[in-house]
N, C-alpha and C positions, 0 to 999 in steps of 0.2 A: 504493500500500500504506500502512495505517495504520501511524502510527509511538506509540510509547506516551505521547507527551505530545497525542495527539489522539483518544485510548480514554479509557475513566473507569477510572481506576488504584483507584478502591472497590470498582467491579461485577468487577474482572479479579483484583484478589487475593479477594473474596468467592464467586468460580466457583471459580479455583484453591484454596481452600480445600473445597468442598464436591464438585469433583470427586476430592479427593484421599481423600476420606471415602466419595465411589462405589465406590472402587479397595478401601480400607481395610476399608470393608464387606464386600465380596465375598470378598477376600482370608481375614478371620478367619468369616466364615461356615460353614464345615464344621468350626469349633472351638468352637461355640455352646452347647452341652449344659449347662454349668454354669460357673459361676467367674469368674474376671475379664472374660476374653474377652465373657462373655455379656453381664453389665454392659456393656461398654465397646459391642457391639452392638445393644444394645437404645438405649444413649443417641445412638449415630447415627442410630439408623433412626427417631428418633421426631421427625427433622428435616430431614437431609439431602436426602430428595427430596422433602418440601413444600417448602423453602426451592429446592431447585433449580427446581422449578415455577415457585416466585413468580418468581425471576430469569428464567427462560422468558417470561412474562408480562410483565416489564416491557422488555426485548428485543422482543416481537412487537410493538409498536407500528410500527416499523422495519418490519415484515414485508413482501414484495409476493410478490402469488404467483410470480414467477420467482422469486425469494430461497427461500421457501415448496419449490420445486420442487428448485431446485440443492442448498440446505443441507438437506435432512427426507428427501422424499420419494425422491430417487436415491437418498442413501448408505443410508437404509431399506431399497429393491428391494434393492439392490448385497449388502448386508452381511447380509441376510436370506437373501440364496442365497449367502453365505462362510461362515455358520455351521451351514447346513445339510450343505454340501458337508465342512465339517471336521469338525461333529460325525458324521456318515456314514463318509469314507473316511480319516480322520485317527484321530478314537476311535474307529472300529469300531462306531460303534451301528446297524445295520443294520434297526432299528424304527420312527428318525426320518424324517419324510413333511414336505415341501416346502409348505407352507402362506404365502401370502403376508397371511392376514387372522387367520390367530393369529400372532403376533409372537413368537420365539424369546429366551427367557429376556430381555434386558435388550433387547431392540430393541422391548418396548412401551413407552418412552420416547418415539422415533419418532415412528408411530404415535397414539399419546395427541396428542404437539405437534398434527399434521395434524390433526387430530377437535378440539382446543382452536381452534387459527385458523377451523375454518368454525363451530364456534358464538358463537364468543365474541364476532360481530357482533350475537347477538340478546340479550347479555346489558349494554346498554346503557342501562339504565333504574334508578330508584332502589329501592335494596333491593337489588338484583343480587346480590351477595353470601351474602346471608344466604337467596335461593332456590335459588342454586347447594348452601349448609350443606345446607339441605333436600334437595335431592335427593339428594346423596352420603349422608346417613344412612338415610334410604325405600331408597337403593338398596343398602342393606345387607340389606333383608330378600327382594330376591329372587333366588332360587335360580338362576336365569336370566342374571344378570348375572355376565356370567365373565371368561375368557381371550377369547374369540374379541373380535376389533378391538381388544383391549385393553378392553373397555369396564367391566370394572369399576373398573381402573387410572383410566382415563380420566374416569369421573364423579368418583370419591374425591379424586384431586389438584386434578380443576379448581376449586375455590373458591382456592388459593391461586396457580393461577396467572393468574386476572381479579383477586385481588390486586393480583399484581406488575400486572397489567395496568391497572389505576387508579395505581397507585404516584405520589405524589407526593415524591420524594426530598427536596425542598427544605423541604416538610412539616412533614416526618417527622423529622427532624435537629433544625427549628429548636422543637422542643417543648420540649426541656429540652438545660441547658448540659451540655457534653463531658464534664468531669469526674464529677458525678454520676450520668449515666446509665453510664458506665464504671463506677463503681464497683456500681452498683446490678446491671448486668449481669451484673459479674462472680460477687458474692456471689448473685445467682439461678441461676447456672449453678451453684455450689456447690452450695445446695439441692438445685435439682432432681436433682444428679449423687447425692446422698446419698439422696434419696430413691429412685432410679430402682436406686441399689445394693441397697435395704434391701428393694424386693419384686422385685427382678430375676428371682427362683425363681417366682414367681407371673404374672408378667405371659406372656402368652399371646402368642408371637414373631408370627401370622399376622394378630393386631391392625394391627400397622405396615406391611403389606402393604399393603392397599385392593384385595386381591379376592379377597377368603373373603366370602362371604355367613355373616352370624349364624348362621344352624343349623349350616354347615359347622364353626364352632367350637364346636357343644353351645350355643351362645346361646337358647336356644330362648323367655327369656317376653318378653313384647309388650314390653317396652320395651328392650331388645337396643339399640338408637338410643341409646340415652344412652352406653353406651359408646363409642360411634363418636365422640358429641358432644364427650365428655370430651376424648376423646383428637385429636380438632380444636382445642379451648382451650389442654390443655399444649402441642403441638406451634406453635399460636401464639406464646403466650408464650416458650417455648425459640428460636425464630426472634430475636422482637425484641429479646434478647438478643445473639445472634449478631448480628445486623446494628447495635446499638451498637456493638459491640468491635473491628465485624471495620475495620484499620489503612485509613484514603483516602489516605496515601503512599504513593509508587513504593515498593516493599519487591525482595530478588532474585526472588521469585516471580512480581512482577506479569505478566510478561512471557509467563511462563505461562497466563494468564486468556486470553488470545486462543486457546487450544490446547485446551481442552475436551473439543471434539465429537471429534479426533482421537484422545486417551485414552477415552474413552466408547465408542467403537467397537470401538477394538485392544484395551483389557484382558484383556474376556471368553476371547479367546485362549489367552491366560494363565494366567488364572486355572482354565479347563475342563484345559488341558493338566497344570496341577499337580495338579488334582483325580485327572485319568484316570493320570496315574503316579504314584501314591501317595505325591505328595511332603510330605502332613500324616502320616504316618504315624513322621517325625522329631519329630513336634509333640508327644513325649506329658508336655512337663512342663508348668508353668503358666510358666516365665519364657521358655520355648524357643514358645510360643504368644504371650506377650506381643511376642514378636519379630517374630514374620509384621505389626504394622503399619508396622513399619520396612518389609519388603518391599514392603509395598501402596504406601509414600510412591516408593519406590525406585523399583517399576513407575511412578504416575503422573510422576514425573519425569522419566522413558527416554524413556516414548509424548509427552511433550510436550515434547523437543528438536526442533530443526530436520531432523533427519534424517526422521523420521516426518509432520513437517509437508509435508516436500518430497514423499514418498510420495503422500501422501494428496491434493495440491494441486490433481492434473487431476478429481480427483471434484467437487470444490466450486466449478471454473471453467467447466464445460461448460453452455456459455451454449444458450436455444433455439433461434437458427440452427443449431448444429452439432449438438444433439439431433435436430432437425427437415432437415437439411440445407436450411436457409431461404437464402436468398441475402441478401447484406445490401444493404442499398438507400441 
């Protein structure tokens, strides 16, 4: 078992931090409508799961397909018929239908990974990148790219996670000294949070998705793509931001960053159960709203104790002898 002076205590408090912003998002999500909340959701969403991508992507390198098999694809099958079976016989939705190639609310995460690892071998070549831009923005204009396999998800995040997948950390760091790209960070997070406040009423929430096709949003003249483009460049920039800042010492959190996948799983639970017994329905001021991110941190810190770690452990050890009943030789 890894112990935390043999993880990268950058990439483990940089997870921990953006898983806690998955939880946090979801969490003020049904409080979105206007106001601080909204702000404060729009400025996550305009990062958090391109940066988690990237960090997916610099991660896959490590990948094998038994690794591929045990960490994605099982707890995907697994938790893809736990959400169906809770959102069914738990909330009562008796409309929900057992699909294993549409992905259930946050498990085209999953899904997306598995579709990122068998292309991202043919995106080895120079330019790579900027043909991946290209097709997440073309792929904005067809009406056809949707939910099913995730594939609208799937085209839209992947430029940043063959990103993370080129990722040179040592790079990337040594470009400019510690202090002024900290500072520089800091004061561009300013900005952009001030700026992201002042048209928060205008900006269109299903933008930060990546799978609304343009018309579905009344996008309708030919150049719809520049939107998309745009909003590829800010969500860049807000990243390399965040990745100056975020602390490369052990911090109490760090220890956290190994626990991720297990929060990313469990929250949904959570979060659907608060929804189905109308526990926002206490939320109705703006400082009683501001509080559900304390919750969201609250949850992510629960689901990443050892307790839920231990839970979770035989899903992510079940090697293919004992999938397969192989005999071992």
């Amino acid at each position: 078992m890894n112990t935390i002076k043999e993880r990268d205590s950058y990439f483990d408090n940089l997870k921990f931090l953006l898983i806690a912003l998955v939880v946090i998002g979801h969490t003020i999500e049904p409080m979105t409508s206007s106001g601080t909340i909204q702000f404060l959701y729009i400025l996550i969403y305009l990062f958090h799961m391109p940066l988690f991508s990237f960090v997916t992507g610099y991660f896959s390198k490590r990948y094998s397909p038994t690794k591929l098999l045990q960490n994605v694809a099982i707890p995907y099958i697994v938790f893809q018929l736990l959400y169906f079976l809770f959102t069914r016989y738990v909330l009562g939705n008796i409309f929900i239908t057992l699909s294993f190639f549409t992905p259930y609310w946050i498990m085209w995460y999953l899904l997306s990974l598995l579709m990122w690892q068998l292309v991202v071998p043919m995106f080895q070549f120079r330019y790579s990148i900027i043909v991946a831009i290209l097709i997440g923005i073309l792929a904005g204009y067809d009406n056809s790219v949707s939910y099913f396999f995730s594939l609208s998800r799937t085209i839209y995040f992947f430029p940043f996670f063959l990103i993370g997948y080129k990722f040179n950390k040592d790079w990337f760091f040594n470009l400019m000294p510690i202090k002024p790209r900290t500072i520089i960070s800091i004061l561009g997070l300013i900005g952009v949070s001030i700026g992201v406040y002042n048209l928060s009423d205008n900006i269109d929430l299903r933008l930060l998705y990546g799978s609304y096709s343009y018309t579905s949003m009344n996008l309708t003249i030919w150049y719809a793509g520049v939107y998309r483009l745009l909003l590829y460049a800010i969500t860049t920039i807000i990243s390399i931001f965040i990745l100056y800042i975020v602390p490369s010492r052990t911090t109490f959190f760090t220890v956290f960053g190994s626990k991720t996948l297990n929060v990313y799983l469990l929250h949904g639970f959570l979060i659907k159960l608060m929804v189905g017994h109308n526990f926002y329905t206490y939320f109705n001021e703006d400082y009683k709203k501001v509080s559900l991110i304390i919750i969201g941190f609250a949850i992510t810190y629960l689901l990443s104790t050892s307790f839920f770690n231990y839970i979770l452990k035989p899903l992510y050890i079940i090697s293919l002898d004992k999938l397969y009943n192989y005999p071992k030789v």
